[in-house]
N, C-alpha and C positions, 0 to 999 in steps of 0.2 A: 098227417101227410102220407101220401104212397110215398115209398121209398125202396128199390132195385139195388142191390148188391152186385156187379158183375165179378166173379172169380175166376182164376184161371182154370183153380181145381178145388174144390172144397172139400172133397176125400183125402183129408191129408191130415198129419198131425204137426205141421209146422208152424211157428209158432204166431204169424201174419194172419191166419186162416181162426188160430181161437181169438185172439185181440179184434179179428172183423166181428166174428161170432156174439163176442161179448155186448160189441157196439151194435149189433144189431138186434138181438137180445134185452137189451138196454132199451132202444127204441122201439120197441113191441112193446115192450109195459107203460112203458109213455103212454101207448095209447095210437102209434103210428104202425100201420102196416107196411109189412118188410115182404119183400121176395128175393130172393138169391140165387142165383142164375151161374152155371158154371157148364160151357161146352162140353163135350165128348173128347175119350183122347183120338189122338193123331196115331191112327193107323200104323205101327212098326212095321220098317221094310222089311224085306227078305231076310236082307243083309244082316241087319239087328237082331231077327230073332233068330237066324243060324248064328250070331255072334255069340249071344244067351247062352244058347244052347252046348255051345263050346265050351263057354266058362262053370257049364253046371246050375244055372239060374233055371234054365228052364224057359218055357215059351214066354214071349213077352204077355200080360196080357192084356187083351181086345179094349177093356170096360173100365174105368176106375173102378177100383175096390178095396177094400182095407178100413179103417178104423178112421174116427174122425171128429175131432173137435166140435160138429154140432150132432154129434151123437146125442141122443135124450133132451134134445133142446126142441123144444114144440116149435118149430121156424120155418116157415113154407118157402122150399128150395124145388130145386128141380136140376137132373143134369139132362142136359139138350141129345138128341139123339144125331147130332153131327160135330165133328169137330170144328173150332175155329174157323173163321171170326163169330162171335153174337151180332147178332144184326135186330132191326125195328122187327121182324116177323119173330124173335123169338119172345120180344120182352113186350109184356103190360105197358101200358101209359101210366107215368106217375109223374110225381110232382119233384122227386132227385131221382138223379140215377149217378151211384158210385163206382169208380173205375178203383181198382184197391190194386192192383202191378201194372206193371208198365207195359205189356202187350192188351193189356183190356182196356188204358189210356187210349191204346189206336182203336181197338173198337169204338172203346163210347164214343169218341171225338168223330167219326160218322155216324152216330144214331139222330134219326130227326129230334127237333125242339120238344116235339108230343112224350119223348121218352124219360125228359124230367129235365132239370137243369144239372148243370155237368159238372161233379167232385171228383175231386183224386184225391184218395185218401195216401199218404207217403209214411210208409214206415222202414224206411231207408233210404241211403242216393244209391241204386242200382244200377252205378257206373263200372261191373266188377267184369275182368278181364276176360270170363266165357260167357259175356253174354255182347251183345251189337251195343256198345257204346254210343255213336251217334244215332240208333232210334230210341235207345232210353233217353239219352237227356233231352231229345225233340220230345218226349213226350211234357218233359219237367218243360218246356214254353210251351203247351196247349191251352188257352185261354179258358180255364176252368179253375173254380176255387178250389185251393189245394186246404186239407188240412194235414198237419206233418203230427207226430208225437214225440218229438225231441225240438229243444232250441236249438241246436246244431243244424236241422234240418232249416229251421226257419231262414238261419244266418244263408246257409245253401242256397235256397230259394230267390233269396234277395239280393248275394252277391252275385251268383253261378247264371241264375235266371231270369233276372231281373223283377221280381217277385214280392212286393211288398204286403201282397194283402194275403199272407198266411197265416190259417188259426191254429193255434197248437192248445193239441187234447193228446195229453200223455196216456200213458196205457196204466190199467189200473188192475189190481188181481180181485177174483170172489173171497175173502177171509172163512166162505162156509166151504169153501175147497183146497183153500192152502192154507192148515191150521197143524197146531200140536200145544200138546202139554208141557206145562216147562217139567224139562229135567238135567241132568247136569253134565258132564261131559261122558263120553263112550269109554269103557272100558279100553277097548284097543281104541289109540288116536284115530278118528276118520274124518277124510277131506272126500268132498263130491265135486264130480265136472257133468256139464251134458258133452255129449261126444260127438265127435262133427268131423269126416273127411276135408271138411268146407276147408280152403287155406285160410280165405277170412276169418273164420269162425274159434283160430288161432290155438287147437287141441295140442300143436308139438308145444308152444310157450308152456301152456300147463302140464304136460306132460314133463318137461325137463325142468319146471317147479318143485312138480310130487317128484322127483326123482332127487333134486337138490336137497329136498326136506328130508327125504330120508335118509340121508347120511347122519342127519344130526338126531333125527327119530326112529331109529332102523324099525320098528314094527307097525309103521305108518300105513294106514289101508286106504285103497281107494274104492270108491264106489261112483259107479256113474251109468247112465243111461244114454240111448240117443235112439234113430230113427231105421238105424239100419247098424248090422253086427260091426265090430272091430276091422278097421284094413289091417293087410299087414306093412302097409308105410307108417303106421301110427299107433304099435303095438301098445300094449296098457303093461303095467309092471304086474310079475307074479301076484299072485293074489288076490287080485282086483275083483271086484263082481260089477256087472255089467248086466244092467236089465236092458232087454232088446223090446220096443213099444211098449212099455209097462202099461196095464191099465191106467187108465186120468186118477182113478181112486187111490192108487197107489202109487203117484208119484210124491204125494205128501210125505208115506211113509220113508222116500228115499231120500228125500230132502230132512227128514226130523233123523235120520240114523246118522248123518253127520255131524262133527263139531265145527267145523268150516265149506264152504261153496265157492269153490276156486272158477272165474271168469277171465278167461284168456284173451277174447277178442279181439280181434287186428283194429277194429271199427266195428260198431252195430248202429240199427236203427235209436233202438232204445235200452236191452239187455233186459230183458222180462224175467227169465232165470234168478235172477238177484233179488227182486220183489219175492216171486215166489217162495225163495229160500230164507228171506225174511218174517214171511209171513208163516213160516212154519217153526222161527225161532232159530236158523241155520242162519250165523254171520255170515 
């Protein structure tokens, strides 16, 4: 089968964008041809990039760019040389075409019949307080087969949307990328988090965790990573090491330096961290 990815951004390291990667990856070796399609960004006003510019970030810029989960993956993509919507003149005819967030739901749901029949793949309810609430959950009624990767989602689906005919395919990790040798516990106690301004993403819980532990651990280290450096509303305790984008090859090693992988989460789609951390031999 042809099969069309829509994304909003594929330049990214979040963790939506490797779990599509994966599934699409997957279905290349089936023997299915994939394209993956992600818009241009949205031109920053004036405003924004004198905003930047004030806080010391610097110009916004123009292009996506950065580091990216289908890095080294043989996957024919392409980003569009306009921003949003995707429309029938950017995509191929195929036999599916996948909307994976809830603003490429409003795209695909106007691409003609010829652009493939219409999935929404849901790796979360994206009812989160900075984003348009009622155009996300209109998207969760657009009559296209959804597949979710939680039971949670499923239940959503069917209560929230009225939604019965959704497939759930959990997310899975590569074991030839999340791996380690057994060994036995660290020298200095260490707990790992991924790091997240997100409120969702729920970093003060575990930060006031590691901080409860170590009163009864005083030499308790942490180690954690994330997408972008530390705020200062969600400072990390002395000591801490904090890898900023680690390379993909070296996230194993930050996951196998811990004795434990502390997941804070308000809610998640699925909590992919956990796998990973298990598959490196971090509880």
């Amino acid at each position: 089968m042809k099969i069309t990815f829509v994304l909003a951004n594929w330049v990214s390291l979040a963790g939506g964008v490797q779990s599509n990667a994966d599934l699409a990856y997957h279905l290349q070796k089936r023997g299915h041809e994939v394209y993956i399609v992600c818009p241009q960004k949205r031109r920053p006003t004036v405003l924004r990039q004198v905003k930047s510019l004030l806080k010391g970030k610097g110009l916004i810029p123009l292009k996506h760019q950065g580091p990216s989960h289908l890095d080294g993956m043989d996957l024919p993509r392409i980003i569009l040389d306009h921003p949003a919507p995707v429309t029938d003149a950017d995509l191929p005819d195929a036999d599916i075409v996948v909307a994976t967030w809830w603003e490429t739901a409003e795209w695909v749901a106007n691409l003609s019949p010829s652009k493939g029949a219409k999935v929404y793949m849901i790796r979360h309810h994206e009812t989160h307080d900075y984003l348009p609430k009622a155009r996300v959950a209109a998207t969760y009624r657009l009559p296209f087969h959804k597949i979710v990767i939680s039971q949670w989602l499923v239940d959503i689906m069917e209560t929230e949307y009225g939604d019965k005919n959704v497939s759930l395919v959990p997310n899975s990790i590569d074991l030839k990328k999340y791996y380690a040798e057994p060994r036995g516990k660290q020298t200095v106690p260490t707990v790992g988090m991924l790091y997240s301004p997100l409120y969702w993403k729920g970093c003060d819980i575990t930060l006031k965790a590691v901080s409860l532990a170590a009163q009864q651990i005083p030499n308790l280290k942490l180690v954690c990573f994330g997408t972008k450096p530390p705020v200062p509303e969600l400072p990390l305790p002395p000591g801490s090491e904090f890898f900023c984008q680690p390379p993909q090859d070296q996230i194993k090693d930050i996951y196998a330096s811990c004795d434990a992988w502390l997941f804070g989460s308000r809610f998640e789609g699925f909590g992919r961290p956990l796998l990973e951390a298990m598959g490196c031999r971090t509880p």
